[in-house]
N, C-alpha and C positions, 0 to 999 in steps of 0.2 A: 658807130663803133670804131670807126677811124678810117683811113683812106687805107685803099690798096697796094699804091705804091710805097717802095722808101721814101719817104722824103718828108718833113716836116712843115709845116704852114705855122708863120710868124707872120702877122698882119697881112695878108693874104700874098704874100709870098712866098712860094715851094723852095724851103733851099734842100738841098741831095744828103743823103744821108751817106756817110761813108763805109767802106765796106769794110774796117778797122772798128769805127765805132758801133756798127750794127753788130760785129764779133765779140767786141766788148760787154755788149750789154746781155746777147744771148748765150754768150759763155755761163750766165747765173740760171738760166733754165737747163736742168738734166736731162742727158736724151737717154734712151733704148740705147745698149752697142751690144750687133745681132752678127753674123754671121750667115749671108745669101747664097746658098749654093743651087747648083742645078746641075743637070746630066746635058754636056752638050758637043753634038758629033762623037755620042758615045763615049766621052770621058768626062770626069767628075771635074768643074769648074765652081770657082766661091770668090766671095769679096767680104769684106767688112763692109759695114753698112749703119751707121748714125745716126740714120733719118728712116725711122719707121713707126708706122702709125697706123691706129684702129681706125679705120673710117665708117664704117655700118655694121652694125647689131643683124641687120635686115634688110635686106640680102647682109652675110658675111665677109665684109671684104676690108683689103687692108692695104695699106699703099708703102713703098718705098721709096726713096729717093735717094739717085745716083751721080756722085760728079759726073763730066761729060767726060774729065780725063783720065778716065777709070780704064786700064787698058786689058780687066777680065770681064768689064761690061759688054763688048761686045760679040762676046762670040756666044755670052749668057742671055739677051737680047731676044734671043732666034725660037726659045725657047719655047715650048707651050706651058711649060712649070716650071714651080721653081719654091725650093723650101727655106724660110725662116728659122736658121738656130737662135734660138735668145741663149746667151755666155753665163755659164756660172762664175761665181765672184770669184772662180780660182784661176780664170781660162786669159790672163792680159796676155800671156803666151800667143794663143790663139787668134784671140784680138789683131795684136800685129801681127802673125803670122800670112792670115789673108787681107792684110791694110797692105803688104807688099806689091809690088810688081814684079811678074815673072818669074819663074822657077815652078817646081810641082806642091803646091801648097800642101797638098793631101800626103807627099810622102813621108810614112811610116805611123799614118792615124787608123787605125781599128774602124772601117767604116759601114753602118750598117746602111739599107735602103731605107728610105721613108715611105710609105703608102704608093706615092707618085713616082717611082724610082731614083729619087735624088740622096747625093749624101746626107746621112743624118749622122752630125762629129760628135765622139764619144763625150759623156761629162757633160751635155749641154743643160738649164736647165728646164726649156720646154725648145717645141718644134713647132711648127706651120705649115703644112702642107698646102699650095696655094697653084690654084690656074688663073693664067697671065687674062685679065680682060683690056686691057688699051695701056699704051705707051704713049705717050706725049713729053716733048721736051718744056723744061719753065726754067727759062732761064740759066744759066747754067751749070744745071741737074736736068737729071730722065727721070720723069716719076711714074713707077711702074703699078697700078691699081691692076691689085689682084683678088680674088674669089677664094677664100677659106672652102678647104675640102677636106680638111684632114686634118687635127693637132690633138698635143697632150703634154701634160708638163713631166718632169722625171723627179729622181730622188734628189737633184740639184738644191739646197738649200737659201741657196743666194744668189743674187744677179747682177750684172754688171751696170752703170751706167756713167756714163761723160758727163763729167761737169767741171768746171771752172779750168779747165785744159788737163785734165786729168781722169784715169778710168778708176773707179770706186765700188765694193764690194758694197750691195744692200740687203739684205731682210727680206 
């Protein structure tokens, strides 16, 4: 099914695959664009988030992945939970709002709690309520596999997703 690393094999030689070209080509696969927030040292923290994925039916669990130079990942990190907004197709506001660095991302959003106590931001079009099971670094991203405890979708119509360097309203 192919090798694990980057790298391509032409007559049995590995040449590197580059990290322009591997952007290139994965720009044609759409991602999730989600919104991770969590309750941490008592106030509400979130990041935008790209890289999220269903991993098991059974047990329930689901993973994320974080750049390393993410600088609302670490104080979210610490966490024992931590909630999944998935973006309705109207929210690119939002989108970048918490793709930023620093400032209070949260101020002036209507914020309910989720299940777990974490923000759940208004408009979204489902949620995930989720406890943290292992953290590991790959390369450079944190991939956070977490345990579904809680989710529901809302009156949201539409959902966001990334594709060809651009955020896109879906069905």
């Amino acid at each position: 099914m192919g090798t694990t690393s980057p790298t391509r094999r032409h007559a049995d030689v590995e040449m590197p695959v580059s990290a322009a070209t591997l952007r290139s080509v994965l720009r044609e696969v759409p991602t999730s664009v989600t919104v991770v927030t969590a309750t941490a040292g008592g106030r509400p923290a979130g990041l935008t988030v790209g890289s999220f994925v269903s991993v098991s039916l059974d047990p329930p669990l689901i993973g994320i992945f974080v750049d390393e130079k993410s600088s609302s990942w670490p104080e979210m990190r610490n966490s024992d939970t931590f909630t999944v907004n998935v973006l309705a197709g109207d929210q690119q506001e939002l989108c970048a709002r918490f793709a930023t660095s620093g400032g209070d991302k949260f101020a002036g959003l209507p914020l309910r709690k989720s299940p777990l106590g974490n923000p759940l931001l208004p408009g979204i079009a489902a949620w995930i309520d989720c406890r943290v099971e292992e953290i590991r670094k790959l390369g450079d991203h944190h991939f956070a596999l977490a345990r579904v405890c809680d989710l529901a979708t809302t009156a949201a119509t539409t959902s966001i997703v990334f594709h060809r360097g651009a955020l896109h309203a879906v069905p």
